[in-house]
C-alpha positions as CSV (number, residue, x, y, z in Angstrom):
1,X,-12.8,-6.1,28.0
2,X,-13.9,-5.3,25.2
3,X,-16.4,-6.5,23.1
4,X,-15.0,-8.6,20.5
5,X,-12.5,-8.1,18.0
6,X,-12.8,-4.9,15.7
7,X,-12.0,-2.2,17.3
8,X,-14.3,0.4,16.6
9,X,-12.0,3.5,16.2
10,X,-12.1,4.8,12.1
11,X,-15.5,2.7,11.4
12,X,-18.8,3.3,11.2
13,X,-20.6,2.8,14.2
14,X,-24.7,2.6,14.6
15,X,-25.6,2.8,18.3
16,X,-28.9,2.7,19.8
17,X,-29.4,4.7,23.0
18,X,-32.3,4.1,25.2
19,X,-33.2,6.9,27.5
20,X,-35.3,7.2,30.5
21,X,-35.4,11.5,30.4
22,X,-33.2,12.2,32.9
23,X,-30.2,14.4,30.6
24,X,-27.8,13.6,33.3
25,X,-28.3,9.8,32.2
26,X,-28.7,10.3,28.0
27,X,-25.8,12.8,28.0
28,X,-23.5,9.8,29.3
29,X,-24.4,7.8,26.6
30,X,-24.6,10.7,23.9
31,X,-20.7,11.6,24.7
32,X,-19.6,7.8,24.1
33,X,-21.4,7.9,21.2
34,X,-19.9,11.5,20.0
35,X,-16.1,10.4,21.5
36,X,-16.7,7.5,18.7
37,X,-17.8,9.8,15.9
38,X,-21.0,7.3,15.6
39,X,-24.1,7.8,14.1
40,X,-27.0,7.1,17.3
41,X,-30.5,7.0,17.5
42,X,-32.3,7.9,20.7
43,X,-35.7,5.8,21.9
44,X,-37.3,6.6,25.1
45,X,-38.3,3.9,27.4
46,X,-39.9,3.1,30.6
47,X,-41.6,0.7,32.7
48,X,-45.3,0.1,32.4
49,X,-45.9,0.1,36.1
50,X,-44.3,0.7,39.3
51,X,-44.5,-3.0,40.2
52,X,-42.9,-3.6,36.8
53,X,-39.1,-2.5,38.1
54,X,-39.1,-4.5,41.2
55,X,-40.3,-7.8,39.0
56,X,-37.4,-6.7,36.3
57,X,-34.6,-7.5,38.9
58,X,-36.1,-10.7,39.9
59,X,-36.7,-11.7,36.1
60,X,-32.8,-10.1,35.6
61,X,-31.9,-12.6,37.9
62,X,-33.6,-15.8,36.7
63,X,-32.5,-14.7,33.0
64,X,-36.0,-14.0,31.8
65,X,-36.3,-10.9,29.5
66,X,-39.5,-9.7,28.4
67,X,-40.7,-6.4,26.7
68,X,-44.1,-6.6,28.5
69,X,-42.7,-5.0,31.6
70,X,-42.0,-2.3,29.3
71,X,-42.7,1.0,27.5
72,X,-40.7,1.2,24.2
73,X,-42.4,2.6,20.7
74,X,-41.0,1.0,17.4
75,X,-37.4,0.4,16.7
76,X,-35.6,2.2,14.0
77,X,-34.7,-0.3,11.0
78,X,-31.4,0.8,11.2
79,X,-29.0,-2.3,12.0
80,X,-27.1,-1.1,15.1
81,X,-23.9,-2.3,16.0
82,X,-24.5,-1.5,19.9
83,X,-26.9,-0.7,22.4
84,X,-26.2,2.2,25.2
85,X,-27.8,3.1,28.4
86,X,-27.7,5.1,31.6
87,X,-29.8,4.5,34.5
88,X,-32.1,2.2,36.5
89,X,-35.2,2.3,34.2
90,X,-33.2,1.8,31.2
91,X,-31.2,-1.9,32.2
92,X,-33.9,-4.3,31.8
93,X,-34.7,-3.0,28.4
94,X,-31.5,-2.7,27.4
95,X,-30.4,-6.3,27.6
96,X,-33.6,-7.6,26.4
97,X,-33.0,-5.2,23.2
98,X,-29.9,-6.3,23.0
99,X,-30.9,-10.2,23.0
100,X,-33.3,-9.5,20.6
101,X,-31.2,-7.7,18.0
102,X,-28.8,-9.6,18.3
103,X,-26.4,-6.7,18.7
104,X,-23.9,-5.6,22.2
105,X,-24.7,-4.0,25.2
106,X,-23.0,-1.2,27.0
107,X,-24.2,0.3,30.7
108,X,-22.5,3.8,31.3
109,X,-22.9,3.6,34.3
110,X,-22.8,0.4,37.3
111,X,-25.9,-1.3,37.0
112,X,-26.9,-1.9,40.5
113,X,-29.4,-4.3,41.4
114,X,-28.8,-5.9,38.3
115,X,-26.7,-8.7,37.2
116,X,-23.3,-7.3,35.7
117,X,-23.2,-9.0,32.6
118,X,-23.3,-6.4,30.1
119,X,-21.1,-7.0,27.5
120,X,-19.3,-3.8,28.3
121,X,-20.1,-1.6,31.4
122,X,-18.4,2.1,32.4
123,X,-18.5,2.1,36.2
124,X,-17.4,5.1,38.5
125,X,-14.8,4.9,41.0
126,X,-17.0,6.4,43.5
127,X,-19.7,3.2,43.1
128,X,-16.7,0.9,44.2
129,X,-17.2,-1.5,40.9
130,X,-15.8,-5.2,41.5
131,X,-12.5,-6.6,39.2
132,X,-14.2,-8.0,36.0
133,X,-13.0,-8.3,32.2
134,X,-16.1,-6.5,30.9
135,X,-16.3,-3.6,33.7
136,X,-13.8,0.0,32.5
137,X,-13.4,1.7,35.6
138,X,-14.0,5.8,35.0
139,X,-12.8,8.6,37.4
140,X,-16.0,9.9,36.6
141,X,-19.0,10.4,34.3
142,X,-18.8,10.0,30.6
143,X,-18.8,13.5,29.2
144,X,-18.1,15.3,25.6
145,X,-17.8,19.4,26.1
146,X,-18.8,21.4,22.7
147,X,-18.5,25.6,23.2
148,X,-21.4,27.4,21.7
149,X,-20.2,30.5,21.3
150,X,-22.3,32.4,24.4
151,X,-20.5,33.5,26.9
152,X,-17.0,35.7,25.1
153,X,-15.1,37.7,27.8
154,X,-13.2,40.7,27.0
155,X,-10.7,40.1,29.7
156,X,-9.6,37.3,32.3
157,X,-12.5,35.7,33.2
158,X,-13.8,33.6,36.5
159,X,-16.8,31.4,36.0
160,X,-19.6,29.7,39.0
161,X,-21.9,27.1,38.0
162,X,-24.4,26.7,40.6
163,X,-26.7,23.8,41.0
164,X,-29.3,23.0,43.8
165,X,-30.8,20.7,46.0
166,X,-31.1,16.7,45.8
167,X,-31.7,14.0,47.7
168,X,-28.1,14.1,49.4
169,X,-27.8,18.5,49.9
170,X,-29.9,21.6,50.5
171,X,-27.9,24.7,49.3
172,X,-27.0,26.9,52.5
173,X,-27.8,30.3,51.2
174,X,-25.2,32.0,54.2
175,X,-22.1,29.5,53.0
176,X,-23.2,30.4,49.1
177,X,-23.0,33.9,50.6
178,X,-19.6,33.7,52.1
179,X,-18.2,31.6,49.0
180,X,-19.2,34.6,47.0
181,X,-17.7,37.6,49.0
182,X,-14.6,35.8,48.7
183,X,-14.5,35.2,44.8
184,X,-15.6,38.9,44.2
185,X,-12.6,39.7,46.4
186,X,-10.1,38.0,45.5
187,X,-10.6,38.2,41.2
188,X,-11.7,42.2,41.5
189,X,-10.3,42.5,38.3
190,X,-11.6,39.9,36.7
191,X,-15.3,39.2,34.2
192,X,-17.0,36.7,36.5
193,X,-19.7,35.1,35.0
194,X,-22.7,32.3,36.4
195,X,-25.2,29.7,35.0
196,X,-27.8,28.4,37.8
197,X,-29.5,25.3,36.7
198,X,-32.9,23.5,36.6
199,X,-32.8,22.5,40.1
200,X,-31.4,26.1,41.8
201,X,-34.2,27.5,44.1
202,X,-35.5,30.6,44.1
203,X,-34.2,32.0,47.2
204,X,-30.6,31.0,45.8
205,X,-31.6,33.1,42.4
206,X,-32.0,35.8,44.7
207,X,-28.8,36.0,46.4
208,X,-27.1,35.7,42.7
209,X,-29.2,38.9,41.8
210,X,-27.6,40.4,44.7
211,X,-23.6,40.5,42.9
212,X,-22.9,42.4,39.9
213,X,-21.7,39.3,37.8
214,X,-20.1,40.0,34.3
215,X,-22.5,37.9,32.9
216,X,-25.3,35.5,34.1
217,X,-27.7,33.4,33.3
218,X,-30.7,32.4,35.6
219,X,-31.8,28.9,33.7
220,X,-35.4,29.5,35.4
221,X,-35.6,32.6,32.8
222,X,-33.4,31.7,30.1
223,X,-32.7,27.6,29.3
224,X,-29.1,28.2,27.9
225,X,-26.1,26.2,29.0
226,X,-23.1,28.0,28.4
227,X,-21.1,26.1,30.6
228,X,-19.1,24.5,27.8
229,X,-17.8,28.2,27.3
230,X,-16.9,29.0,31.1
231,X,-15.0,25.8,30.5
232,X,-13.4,27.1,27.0
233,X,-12.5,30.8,28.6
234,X,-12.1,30.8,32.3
235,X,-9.4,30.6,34.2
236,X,-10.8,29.0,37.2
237,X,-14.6,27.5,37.7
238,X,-15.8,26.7,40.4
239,X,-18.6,24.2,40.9
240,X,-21.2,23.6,43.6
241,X,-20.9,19.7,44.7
242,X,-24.0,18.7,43.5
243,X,-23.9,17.5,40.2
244,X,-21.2,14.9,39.2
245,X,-22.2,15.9,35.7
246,X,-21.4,19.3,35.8
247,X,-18.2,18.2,37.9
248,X,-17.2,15.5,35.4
249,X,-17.4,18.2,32.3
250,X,-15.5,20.5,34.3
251,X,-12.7,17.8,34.4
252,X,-12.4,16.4,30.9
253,X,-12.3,20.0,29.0
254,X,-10.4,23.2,28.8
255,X,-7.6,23.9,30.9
256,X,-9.6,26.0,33.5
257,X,-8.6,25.3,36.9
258,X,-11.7,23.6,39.0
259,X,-12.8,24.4,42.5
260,X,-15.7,22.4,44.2
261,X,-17.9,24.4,46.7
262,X,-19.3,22.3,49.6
263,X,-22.7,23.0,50.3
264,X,-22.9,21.7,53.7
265,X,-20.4,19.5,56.6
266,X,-21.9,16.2,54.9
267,X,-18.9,14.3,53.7
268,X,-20.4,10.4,54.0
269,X,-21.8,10.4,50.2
270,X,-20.9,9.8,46.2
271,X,-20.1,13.4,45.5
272,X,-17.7,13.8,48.3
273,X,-16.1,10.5,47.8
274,X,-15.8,11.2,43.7
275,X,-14.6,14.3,44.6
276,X,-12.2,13.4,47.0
277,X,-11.0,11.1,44.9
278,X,-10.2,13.8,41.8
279,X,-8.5,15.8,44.1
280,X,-6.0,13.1,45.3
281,X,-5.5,13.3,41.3
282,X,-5.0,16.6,40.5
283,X,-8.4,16.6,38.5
284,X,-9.8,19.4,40.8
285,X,-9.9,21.3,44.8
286,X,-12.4,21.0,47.2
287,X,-12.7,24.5,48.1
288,X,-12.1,25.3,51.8
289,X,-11.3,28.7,51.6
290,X,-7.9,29.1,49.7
291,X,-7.5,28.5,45.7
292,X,-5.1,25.2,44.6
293,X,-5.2,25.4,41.0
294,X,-5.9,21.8,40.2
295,X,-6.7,21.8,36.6
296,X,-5.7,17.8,35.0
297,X,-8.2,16.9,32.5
298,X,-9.6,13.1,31.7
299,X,-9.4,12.2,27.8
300,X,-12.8,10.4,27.9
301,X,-12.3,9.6,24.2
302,X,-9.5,7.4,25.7
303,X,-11.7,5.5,27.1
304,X,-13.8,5.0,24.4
305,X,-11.3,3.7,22.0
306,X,-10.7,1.0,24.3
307,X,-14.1,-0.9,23.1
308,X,-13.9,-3.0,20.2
309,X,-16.8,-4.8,18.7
């Protein structure tokens, strides 16, 4: 499974990482790079047109690869050892880089619509990946945690990341409400600190200003992400259901305990399966009122040793 024969644990490792500007898809790549300790090199790219992502699958299929149905500036003129990606936008360039260079290619994530003939793809138990040699099967999103030192409790110390809507959930301010009470109840005697993110609305800001949190930070006012240090210093996060980046950091750092706050009855959909599945594991609780104290970390870096080139 694994892409040839050197392993590429204690070498030096050049790796080219194509993003499409979504930092939930770069930050997948960025960690397998970091769990490597490998020099990268990031190049946006997108399609030229709309049209242009519909003809990529059909020219995916036939084997045809083609830089004209993309956006891409100048390539570095490092030599890279590998080629990394993370979502739709970035596949089609990413193999016809990698044909071009000569070099591997790795999808951190399952490539769908796509043919799955990456030399090396990370796919998600929740995306229900088929048996093949070059396919690793993750519990979850590629992630590497770093603390930066902003968020330093003088005591024992509780921690809420909250996220937002998507496509799948809208944030029920009343259940945000309740899950609330309850955590200023039962850890009285605890700091308890909250980041928002990009995608928290403002009525949900709102409610936060309502609680006397330890510390907080409102990202609409003050684009810091100290969630690296709730994980470093908390005894217990919890995590709206949102984000299976935020969830899959939580998991694979730390020793906090994790719970997941359900933002709504919805249980048909990726994050309820992923996190459905970590629980069964021990990785985390689906919150539902009472506290578990579920706190089993992934060693991405694990996973990343597996590849060889």
């Amino acid at each position: 499974m694994v892409l040839d024969a050197r392993s590429l644990e204690n070498c030096l490792v050049n790796i080219l990482i194509l993003s499409d500007g979504r930092m939930g898809h770069l930050n997948q790549s960025i960690a397998f790079a970091k769990h490597l300790n490998a020099h990268y090199e990031i190049i946006p790219v997108n399609f030229r047109y709309k049209i242009c992502k519909l003809l990529s699958y059909a020219f995916d299929k036939c084997k045809i690869y083609t830089p004209k149905l993309f956006h891409i500036k100048s390539l570095p003129e490092t030599p890279f050892d590998l080629i990394v990606s993370a979502g739709s936008s970035t596949y089609y360039a990413t193999k016809t880089v990698s044909k071009k260079l000569g070099i591997k290619s790795v999808a951190m994530m399952l490539p769908q619509s796509y043919r799955y003939d990456f030399d090396l793809i990370f796919a998600q138990s929740h995306d229900t990946p088929p048996k093949q040699d070059n396919i690793i099967e993750l519990p979850a999103n590629f992630s590497y945690v770093e603390p930066k030192g902003l968020f330093t409790p003088q005591k024992k110390a509780i921690g809420l990341i909250i996220g937002g809507n998507n496509s799948l959930f809208v944030m029920d301010k009343e259940r945000l409400k309740t899950q609330l009470d309850f955590i200023f109840q039962t850890f009285q005697s605890y700091e308890i600190a909250i980041t928002t993110s990009p995608r928290t609305s403002k009525e949900i800001e709102e409610l936060i200003a309502c609680y006397p949190f330890s510390y907080s930070v409102i990202f609409s006012q003050n684009r810091i992400n100290p969630i690296a240090d709730f994980l470093a210093r908390c005894e217990v996060v919890f995590i709206t259901i949102d984000s299976t980046s935020m969830i899959s950091e939580a998991i694979s750092y730390g020793t906090s305990s994790v719970e997941i706050l359900p933002l709504s009855d919805i249980k048909k959909n990726k994050f309820f399966t992923m996190a459905q599945n970590l629980e069964k594991e021990g990785y985390l609780h689906l919150f539902n009122g009472t506290l578990a104290h579920y706190n089993r970390k992934i060693d991405f870096k694990q996973y990343a040793k597996k590849v060889k080139l």
